[in-house]
N, C-alpha and C positions, 0 to 999 in steps of 0.2 A: 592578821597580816604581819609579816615579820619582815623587817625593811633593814639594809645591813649594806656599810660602805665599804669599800673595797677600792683602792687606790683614788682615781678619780671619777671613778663609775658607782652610781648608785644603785642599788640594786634593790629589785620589790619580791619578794616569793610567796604565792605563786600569784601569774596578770590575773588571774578570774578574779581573784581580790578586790582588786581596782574597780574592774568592770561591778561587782554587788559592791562596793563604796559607792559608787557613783549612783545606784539605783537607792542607796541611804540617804545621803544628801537629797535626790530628789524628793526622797517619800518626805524627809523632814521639813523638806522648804515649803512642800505643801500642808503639813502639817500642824506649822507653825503662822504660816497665814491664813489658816482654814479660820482661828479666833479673828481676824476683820474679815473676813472675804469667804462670804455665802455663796455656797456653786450652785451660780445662776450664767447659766454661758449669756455670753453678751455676743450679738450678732456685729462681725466683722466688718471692717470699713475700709474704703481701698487707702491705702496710704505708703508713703515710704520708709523704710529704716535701714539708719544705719548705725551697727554694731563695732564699736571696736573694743578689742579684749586682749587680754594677755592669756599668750599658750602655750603651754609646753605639751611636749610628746615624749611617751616613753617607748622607748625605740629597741633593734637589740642585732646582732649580725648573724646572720645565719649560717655564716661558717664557722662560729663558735657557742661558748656562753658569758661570753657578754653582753650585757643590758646596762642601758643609759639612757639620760634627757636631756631632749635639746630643747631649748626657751625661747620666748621670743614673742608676737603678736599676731593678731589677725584684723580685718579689714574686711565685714561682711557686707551688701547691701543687698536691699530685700524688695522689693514691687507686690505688694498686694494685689490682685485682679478680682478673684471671686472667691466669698465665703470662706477665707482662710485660707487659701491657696495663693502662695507667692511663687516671685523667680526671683532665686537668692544667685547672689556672685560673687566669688571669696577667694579672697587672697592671703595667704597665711606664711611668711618665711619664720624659718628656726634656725637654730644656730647651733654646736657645741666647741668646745676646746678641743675635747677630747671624747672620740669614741671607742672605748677600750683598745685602738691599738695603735695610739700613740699621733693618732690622726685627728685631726679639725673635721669637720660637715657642717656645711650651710645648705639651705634646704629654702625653694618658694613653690609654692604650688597654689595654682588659679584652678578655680575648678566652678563648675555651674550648673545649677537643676533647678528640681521644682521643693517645694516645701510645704506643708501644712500646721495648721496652727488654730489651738483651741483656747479660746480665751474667757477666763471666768471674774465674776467682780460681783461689789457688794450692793444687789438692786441693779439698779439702772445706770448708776456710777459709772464711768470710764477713768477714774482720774487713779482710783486703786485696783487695780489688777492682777491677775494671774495668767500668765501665759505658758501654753506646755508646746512645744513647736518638732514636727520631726523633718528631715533631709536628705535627699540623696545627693548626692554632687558629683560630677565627673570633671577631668581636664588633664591639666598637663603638670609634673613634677619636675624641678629643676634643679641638682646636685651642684655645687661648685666646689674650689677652694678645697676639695674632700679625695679621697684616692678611690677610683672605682676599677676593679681591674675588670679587664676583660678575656675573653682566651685565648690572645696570644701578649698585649699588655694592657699596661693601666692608665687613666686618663683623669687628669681633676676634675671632669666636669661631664655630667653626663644628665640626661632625663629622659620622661617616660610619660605614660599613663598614671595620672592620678585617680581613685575612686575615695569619697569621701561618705558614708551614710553613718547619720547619727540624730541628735536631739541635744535639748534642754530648755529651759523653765527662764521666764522673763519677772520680775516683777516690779509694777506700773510705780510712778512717784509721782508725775502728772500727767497731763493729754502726751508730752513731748517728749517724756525721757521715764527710761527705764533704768534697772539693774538686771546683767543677765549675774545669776547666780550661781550658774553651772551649766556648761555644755561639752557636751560627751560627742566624740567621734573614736570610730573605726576609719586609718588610715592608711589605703596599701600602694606601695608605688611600684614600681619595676625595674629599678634602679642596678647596674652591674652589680653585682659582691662575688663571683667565682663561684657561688653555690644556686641557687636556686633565681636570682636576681629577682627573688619579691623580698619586698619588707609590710609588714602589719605591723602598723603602729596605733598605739592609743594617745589619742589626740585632746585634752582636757584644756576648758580656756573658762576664764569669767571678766566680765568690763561693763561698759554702760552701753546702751543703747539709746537713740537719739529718732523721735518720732515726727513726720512732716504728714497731718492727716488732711486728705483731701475733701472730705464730706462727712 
């Protein structure tokens, strides 16, 4: 992957990179706990979590070629019901100074779906864990403080449709708290930009998560 700066935009070539990074890091985190943590799925219990992480997105305008990243956090909470099946609801704002054209973007987007989650440990244990979790999420995007034109002008502030689907990997520390060590989304919103008004973005975050188990 060859990664190269360019004023105040970073730049990655080429995204699929990122995307098989991301599928590295997983393979090793499980690779690397597979020496404590024997895959023995451990039956789910309904409980709540809440995730909060640091995200950045790698972004890019579709009326040019530039590419950049906006930083920032997220705010996920999760409802266990049945067998590994939650309702997550996430809140995620980013930010940049600059999106190669001389412009600021702040960025929040609430989004909500269902999610699944397979969770491995060593025997009968809950206290060390492996958790692999995937997501769809949909809702709303919200642009501010940024230039969005439209076709006839431009506006700071504008939103759309959010779709969010992705995953990533928890692992346990005790009943109540985790580390998430990597989670990967695909992020597209529908935001003006005078060409296409989608953006896909790749969404990467990691933080702790915090477990309240009910039974």
């Amino acid at each position: 992957m060859r990664i190269s700066i360019s004023g105040n935009a970073l730049q990655v070539h080429p995204l699929r990179n990122g995307l098989l990074l991301i599928a590295v890091l997983m393979y090793c985190g499980l690779m690397v706990s597979s020496a404590q943590v024997q895959p023995q799925y451990v039956p789910s219990v309904d409980r709540l979590e809440l995730a909060v992480t640091y995200s950045g997105a790698y972004a890019g305008l579709s009326s040019g070629d530039h590419q950049f990243w906006l930083n920032g956090g997220s705010a996920e909470l999760a409802g266990q019901f049945y067998r590994g099946l939650s309702l997550v609801a996430n809140v995620t704002g980013l930010h940049t100074e600059n999106t190669g054209a001389g412009v600021p973007l702040n960025l929040v987007t609430a989004t909500f779906g269902p999610r699944y989650t397979v969770t491995l440990a060593h025997h009968s244990a809950r206290t060390h864990t492996v958790s692999f979790f995937g997501e769809g999420l949909a809702g709303e995007a919200n642009g501010f403080d940024g230039l969005f034109p439209g076709p006839s002008s431009a506006t700071s502030s504008s939103h759309s449709l959010a779709i969010q689907v992705g995953g990533g990997a928890d692992v346990g520390l005790s009943r109540h708290l985790s580390v998430r060590i990597v989670q990967a989304s695909w992020l597209r919103t529908q935001l003006p930009n005078a060409t296409t008004n989608v953006q896909n973005d790749l969404l990467l975050g990691a933080g702790i998560v915090f477990h309240t188990i009910s039974k």
